[in-house]
VOMAR-166060 format. One line per field, with one value per atom (N, C-alpha, C): x, y, z; residue number from 1; residue in one letter. Coordinates in nm, 2 decimals, padded with zeros to 4 digits, always signed. Layout:
// residues N
px	(X,...)
py	(Y,...)
pz	(Z,...)
n	(NUM,...)
res	(A,...)
END
This chain:
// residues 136
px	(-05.26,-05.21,-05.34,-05.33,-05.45,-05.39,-05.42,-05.39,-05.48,-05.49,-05.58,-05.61,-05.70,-05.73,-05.81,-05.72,-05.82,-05.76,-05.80,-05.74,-05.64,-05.61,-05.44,-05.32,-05.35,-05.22,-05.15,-05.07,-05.04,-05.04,-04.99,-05.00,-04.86,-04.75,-04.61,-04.66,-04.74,-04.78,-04.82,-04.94,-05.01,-04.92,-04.83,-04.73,-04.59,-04.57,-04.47,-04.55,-04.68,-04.70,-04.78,-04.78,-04.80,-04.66,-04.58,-04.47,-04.40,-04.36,-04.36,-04.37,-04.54,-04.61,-04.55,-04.52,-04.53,-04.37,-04.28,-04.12,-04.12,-04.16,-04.15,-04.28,-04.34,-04.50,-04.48,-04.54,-04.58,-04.73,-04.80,-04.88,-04.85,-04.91,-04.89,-05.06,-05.08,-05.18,-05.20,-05.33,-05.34,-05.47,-05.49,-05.59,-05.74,-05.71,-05.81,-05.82,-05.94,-05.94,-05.90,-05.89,-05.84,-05.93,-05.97,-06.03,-05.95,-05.99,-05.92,-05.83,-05.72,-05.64,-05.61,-05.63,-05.60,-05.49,-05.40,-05.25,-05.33,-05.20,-05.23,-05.15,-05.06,-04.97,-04.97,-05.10,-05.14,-05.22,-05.21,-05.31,-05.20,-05.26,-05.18,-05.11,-04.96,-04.96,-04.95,-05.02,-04.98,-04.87,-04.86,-04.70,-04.73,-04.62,-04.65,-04.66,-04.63,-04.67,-04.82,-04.87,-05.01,-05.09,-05.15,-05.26,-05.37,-05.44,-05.54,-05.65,-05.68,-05.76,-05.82,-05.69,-05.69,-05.72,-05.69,-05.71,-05.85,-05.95,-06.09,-06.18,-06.30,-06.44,-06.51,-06.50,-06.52,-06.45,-06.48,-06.39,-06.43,-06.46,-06.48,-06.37,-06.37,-06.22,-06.23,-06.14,-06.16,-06.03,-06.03,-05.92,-05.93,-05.86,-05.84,-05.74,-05.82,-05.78,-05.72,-05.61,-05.56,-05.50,-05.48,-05.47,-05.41,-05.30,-05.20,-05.27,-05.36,-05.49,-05.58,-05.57,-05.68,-05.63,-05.67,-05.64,-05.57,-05.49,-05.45,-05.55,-05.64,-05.74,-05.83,-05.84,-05.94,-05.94,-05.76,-05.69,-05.77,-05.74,-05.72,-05.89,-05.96,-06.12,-06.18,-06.13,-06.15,-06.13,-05.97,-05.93,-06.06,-06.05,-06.16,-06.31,-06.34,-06.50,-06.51,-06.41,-06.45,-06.38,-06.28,-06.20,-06.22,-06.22,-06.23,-06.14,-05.99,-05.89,-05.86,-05.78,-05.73,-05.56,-05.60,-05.45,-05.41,-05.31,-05.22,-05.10,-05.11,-05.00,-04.90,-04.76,-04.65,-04.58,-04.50,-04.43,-04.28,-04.21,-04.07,-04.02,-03.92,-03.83,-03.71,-03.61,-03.48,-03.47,-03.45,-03.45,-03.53,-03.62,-03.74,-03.86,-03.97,-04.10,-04.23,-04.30,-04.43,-04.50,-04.62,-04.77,-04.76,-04.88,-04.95,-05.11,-05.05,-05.13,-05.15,-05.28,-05.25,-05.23,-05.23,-05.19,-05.29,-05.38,-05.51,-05.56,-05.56,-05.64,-05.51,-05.39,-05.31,-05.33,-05.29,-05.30,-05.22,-05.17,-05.07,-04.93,-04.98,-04.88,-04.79,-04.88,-04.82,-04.71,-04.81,-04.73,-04.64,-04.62,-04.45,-04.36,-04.39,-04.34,-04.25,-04.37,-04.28,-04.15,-04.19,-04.12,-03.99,-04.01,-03.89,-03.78,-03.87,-03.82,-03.72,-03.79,-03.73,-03.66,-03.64,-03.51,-03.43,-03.42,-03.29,-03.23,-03.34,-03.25,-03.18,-03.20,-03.12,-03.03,-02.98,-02.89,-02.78,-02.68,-02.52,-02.49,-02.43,-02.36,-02.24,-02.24,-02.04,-01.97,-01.95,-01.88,-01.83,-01.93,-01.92,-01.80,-01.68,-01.59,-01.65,-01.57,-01.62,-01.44,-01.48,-01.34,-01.25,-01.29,-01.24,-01.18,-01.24,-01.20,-01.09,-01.08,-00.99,-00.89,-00.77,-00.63,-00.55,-00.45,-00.38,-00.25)
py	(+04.78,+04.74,+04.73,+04.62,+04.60,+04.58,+04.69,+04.71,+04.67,+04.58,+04.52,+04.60,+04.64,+04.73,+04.64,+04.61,+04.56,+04.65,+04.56,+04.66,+04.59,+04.49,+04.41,+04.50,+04.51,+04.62,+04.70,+04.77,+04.89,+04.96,+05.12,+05.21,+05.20,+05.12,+05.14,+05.02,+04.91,+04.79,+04.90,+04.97,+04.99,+05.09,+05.18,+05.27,+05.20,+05.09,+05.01,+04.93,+04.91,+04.85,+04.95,+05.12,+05.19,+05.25,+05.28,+05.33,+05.19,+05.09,+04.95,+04.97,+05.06,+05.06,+05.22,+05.28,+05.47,+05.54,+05.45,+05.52,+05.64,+05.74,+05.89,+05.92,+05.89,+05.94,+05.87,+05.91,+05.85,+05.88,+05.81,+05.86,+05.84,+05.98,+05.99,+06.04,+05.96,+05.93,+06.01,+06.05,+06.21,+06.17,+06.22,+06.23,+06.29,+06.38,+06.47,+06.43,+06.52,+06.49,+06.65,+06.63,+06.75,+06.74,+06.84,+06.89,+06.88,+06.91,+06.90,+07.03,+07.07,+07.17,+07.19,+07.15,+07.18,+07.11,+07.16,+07.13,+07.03,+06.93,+06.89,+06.89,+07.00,+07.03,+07.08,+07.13,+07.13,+07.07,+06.94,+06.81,+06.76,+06.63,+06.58,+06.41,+06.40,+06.28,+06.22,+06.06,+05.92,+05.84,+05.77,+05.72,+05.58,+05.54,+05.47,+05.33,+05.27,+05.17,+05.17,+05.22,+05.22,+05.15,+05.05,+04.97,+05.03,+05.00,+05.06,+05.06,+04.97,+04.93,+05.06,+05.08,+05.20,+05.32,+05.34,+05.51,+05.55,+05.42,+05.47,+05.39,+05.44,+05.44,+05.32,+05.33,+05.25,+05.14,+05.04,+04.88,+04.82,+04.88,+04.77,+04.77,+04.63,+04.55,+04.51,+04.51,+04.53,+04.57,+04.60,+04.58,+04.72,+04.78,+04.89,+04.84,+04.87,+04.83,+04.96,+05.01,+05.16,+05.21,+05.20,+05.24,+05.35,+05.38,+05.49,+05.59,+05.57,+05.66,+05.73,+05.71,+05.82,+05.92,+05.99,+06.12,+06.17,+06.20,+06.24,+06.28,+06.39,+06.40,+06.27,+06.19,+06.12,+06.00,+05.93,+05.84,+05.90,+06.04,+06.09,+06.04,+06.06,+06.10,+05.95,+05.86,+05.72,+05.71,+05.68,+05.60,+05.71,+05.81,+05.85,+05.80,+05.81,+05.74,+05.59,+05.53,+05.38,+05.29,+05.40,+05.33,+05.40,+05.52,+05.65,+05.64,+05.60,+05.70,+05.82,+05.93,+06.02,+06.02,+06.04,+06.06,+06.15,+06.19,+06.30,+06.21,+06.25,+06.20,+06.33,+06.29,+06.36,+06.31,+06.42,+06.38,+06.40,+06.30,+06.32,+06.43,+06.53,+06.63,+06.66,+06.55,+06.59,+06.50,+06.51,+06.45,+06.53,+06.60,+06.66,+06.62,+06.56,+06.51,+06.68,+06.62,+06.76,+06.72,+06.79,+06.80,+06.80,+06.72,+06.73,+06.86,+06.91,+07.05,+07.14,+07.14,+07.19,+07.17,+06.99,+06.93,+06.80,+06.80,+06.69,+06.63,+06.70,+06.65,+06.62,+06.61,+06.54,+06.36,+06.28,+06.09,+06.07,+05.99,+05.91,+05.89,+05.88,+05.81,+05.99,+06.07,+06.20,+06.23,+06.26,+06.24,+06.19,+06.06,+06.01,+06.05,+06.08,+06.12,+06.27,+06.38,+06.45,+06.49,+06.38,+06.35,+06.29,+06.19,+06.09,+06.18,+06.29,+06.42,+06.51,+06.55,+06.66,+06.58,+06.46,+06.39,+06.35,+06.28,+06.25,+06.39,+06.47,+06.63,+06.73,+06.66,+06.70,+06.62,+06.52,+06.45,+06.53,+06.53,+06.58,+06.49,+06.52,+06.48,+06.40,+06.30,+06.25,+06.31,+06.32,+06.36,+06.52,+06.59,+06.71,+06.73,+06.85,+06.90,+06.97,+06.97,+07.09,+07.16,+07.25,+07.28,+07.18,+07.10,+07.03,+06.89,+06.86,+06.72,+06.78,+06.89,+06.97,+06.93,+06.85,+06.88,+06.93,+06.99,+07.13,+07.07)
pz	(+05.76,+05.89,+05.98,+06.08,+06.14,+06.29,+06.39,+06.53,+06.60,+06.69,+06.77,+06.94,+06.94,+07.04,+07.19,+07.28,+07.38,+07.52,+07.64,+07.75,+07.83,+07.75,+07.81,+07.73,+07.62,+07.53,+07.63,+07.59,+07.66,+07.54,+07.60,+07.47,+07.35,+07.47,+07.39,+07.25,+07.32,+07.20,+07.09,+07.09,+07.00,+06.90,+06.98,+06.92,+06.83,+06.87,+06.78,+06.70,+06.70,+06.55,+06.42,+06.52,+06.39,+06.30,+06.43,+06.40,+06.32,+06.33,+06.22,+06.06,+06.04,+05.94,+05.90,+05.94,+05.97,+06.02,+05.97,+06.07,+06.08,+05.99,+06.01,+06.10,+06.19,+06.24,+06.35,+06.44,+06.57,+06.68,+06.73,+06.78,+06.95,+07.01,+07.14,+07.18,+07.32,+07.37,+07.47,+07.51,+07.59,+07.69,+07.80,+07.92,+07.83,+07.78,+07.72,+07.50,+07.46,+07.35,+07.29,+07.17,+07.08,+06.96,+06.88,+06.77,+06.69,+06.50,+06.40,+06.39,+06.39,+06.39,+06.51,+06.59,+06.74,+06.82,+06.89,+06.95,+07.05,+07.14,+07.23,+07.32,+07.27,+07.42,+07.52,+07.54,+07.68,+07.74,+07.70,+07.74,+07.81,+07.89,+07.97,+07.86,+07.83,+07.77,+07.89,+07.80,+07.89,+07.91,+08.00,+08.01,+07.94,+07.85,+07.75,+07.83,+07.92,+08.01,+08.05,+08.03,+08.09,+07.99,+08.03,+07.99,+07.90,+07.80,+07.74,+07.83,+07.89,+07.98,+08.10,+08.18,+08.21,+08.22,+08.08,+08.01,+07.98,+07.98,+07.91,+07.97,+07.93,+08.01,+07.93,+07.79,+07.74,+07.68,+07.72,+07.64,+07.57,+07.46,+07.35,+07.29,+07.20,+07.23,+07.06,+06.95,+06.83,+06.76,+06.62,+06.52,+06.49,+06.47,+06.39,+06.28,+06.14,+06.02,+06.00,+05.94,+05.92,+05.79,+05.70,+05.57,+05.52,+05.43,+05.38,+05.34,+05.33,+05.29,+05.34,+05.49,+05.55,+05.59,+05.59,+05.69,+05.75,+05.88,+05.95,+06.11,+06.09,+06.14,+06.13,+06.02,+06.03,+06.14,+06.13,+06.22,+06.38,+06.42,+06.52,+06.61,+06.51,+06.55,+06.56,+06.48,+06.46,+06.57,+06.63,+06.77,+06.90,+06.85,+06.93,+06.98,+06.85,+06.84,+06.84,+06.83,+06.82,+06.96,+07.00,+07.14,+07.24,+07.21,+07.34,+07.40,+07.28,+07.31,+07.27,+07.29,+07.24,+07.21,+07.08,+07.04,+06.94,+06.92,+06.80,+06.72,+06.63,+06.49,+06.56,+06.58,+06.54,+06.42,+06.35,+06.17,+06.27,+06.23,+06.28,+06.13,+06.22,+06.11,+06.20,+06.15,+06.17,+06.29,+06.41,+06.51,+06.63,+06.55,+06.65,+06.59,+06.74,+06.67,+06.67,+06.55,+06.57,+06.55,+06.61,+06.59,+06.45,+06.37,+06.26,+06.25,+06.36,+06.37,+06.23,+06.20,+06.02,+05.92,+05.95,+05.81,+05.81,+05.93,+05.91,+05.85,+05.69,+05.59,+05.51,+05.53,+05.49,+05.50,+05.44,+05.43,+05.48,+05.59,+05.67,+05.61,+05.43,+05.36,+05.32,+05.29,+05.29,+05.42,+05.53,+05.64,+05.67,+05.67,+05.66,+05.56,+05.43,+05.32,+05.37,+05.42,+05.46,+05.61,+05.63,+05.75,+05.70,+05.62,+05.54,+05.47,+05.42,+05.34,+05.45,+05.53,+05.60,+05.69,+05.76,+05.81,+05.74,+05.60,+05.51,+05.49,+05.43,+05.46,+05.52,+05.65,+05.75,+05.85,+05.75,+05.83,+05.75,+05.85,+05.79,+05.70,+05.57,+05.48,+05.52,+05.49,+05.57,+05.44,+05.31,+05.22,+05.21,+05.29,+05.32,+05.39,+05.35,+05.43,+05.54,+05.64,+05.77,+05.79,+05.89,+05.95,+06.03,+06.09,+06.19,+06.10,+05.99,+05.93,+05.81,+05.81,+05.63,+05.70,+05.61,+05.66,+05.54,+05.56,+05.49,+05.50)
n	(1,1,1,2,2,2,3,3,3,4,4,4,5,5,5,6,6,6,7,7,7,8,8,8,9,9,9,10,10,10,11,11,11,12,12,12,13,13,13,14,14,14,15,15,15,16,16,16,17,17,17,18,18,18,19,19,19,20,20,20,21,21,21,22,22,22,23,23,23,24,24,24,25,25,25,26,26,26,27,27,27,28,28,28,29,29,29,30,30,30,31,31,31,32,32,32,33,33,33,34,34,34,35,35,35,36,36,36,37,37,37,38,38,38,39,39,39,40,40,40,41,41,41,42,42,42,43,43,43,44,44,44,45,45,45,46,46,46,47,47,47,48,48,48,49,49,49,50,50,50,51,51,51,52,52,52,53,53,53,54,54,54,55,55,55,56,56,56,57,57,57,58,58,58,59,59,59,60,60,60,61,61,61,62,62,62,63,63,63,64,64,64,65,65,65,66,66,66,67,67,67,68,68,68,69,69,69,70,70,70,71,71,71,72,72,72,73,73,73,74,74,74,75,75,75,76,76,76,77,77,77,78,78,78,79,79,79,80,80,80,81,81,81,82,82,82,83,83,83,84,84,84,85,85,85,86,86,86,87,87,87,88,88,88,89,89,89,90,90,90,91,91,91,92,92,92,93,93,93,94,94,94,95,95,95,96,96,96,97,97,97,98,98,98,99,99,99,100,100,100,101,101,101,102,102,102,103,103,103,104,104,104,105,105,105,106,106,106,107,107,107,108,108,108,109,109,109,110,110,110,111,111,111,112,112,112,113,113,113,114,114,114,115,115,115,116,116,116,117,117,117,118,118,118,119,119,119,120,120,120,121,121,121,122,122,122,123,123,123,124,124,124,125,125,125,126,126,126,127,127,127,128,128,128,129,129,129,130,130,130,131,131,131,132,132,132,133,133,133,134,134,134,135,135,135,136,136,136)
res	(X,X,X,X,X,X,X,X,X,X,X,X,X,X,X,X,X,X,X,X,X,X,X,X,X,X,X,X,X,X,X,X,X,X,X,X,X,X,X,X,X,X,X,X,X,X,X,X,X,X,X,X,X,X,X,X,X,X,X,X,X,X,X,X,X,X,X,X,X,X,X,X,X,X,X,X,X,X,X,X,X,X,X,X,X,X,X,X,X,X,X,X,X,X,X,X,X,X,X,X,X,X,X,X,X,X,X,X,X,X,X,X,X,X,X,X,X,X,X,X,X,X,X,X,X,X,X,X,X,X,X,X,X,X,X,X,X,X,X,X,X,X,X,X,X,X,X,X,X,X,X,X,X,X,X,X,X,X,X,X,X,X,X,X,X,X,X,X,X,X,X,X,X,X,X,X,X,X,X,X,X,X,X,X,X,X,X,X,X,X,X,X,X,X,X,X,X,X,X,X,X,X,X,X,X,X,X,X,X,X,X,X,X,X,X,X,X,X,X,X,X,X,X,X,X,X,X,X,X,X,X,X,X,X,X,X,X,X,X,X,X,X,X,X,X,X,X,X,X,X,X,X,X,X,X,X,X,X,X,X,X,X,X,X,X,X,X,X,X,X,X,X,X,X,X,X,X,X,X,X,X,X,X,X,X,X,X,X,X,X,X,X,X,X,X,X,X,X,X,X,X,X,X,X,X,X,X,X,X,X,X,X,X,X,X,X,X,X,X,X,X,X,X,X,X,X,X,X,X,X,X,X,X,X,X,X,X,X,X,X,X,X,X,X,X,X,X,X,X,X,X,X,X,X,X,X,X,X,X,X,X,X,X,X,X,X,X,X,X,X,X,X,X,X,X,X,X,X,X,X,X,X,X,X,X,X,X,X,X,X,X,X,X,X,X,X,X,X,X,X,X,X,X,X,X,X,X,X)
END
């Protein structure tokens, strides 16, 4: 996947054409930066309308090539060093999104995997009886 980084985008562009490539993962964009293993919930997120343009000091304007194969941490430190944005991978599980806090050196393609995993396995069963659907 190749995401084109300038300062006309907004952040919701750049977040629907990874999520496109990544349905279980999502990345959310922050004021401040974060370290490898480190949360970003007490950073400030950005509101997904907001221009790339915007957010950073630096503009240089360019492709991010992205691949099933890097990182987790690696994704994070790239958009860092090469855009001087800041951002965090969340893994969708169930219908709550998380930090990839601790699983960094996990591969994107992992990452969605276990996201893929823990939301099919938590959807309710329709075949499954409950009390409310048993009739006697």
């Amino acid at each position: 996947m190749i995401i084109e980084i300038n300062d006309t985008k907004t952040i919701v562009d750049v977040q629907d054409k990874f999520n496109t490539f990544f349905p279980f993962l999502k990345i959310e964009f922050y004021e401040h930066p974060h370290h490898w293993y480190e949360e970003s919930k007490n950073k400030t997120v950005l509101p997904t309308d907001k221009k790339i343009g915007d957010i950073r000091k630096n503009h240089y304007h360019g492709e991010l090539e992205i691949h099933s194969w890097f990182r987790t941490g690696d994704l994070e430190q790239t958009f860092r060093k090469r855009f001087n944005l800041n951002v965090q991978v969340f893994r969708l599980h169930g219908s709550n999104w998380v930090e990839t806090v601790g699983t960094d050196k996990l591969t994107l393609k992992e990452q969605n995997e276990i996201g893929r995993t823990a939301t099919v396995n938590n959807q309710p069963r329709v075949d499954s009886p409950t009390a409310d659907n048993n009739i006697y």
